[in-house]
C-alpha positions, -999 to +999 in steps of 0.1 A: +628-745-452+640-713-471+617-690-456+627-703-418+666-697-434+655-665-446+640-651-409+670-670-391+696-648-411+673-613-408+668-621-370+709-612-372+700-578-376+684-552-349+683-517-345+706-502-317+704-470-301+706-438-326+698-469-356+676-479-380+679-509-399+663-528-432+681-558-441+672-582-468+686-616-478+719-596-496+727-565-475+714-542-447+708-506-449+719-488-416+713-453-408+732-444-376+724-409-361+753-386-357+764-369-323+755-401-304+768-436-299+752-452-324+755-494-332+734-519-349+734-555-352+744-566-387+747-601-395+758-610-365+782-585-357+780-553-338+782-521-366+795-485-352+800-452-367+832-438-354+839-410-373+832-388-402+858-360-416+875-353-443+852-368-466+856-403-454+834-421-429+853-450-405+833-483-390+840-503-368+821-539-375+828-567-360+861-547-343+876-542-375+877-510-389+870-497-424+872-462-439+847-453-469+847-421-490+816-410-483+807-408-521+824-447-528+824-483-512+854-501-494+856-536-488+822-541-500+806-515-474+790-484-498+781-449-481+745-438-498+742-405-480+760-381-453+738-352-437+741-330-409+718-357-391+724-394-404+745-412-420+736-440-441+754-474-450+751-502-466+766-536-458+768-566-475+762-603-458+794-614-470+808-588-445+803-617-419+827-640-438 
């Protein structure tokens, strides 16, 4: 029964357009492409990038919006890495409730 509980929660998370992402049983790892409209499926709920400036990167998952420093972690959501390119987040399960 765990490992049918185990796919059941991972089949909550899909790559979108301008996505890519790895989830395991405690968080997913998104990397959304910057210059287009990129959203994933995490958990359930539908993860945007909205903006990054002024060293800060905004979200908008599950229609709530969160801010990160893109060298910290807000409400449980870390930035690992800002390029030119990507930018890469990761989000915890308990971001779902």
């Amino acid at each position: 029964m765990p490992l049918l509980f185990a796919f059941a929660l991972l089949a909550g998370c899909s790559d979108g357009e301008g996505t890519d992402v790895n989830c395991n049983l405690q968080e997913c790892t998104v990397t959304f492409q910057r210059g287009v409209e990129a959203s994933a499926n995490v958990f359930g709920l539908e993860a945007k990038l909205v903006a990054v400036e002024d060293g800060m990167v905004t979200l908008d998952i599950g229609g709530n919006r969160i801010t990160v420093p893109t060298d910290g972690d807000a409400e449980g959501v870390r930035v690992r890495e800002v390029t030119k390119e990507n930018v890469v987040v990761v989000i915890p399960h308990n971001i779902a409730g």
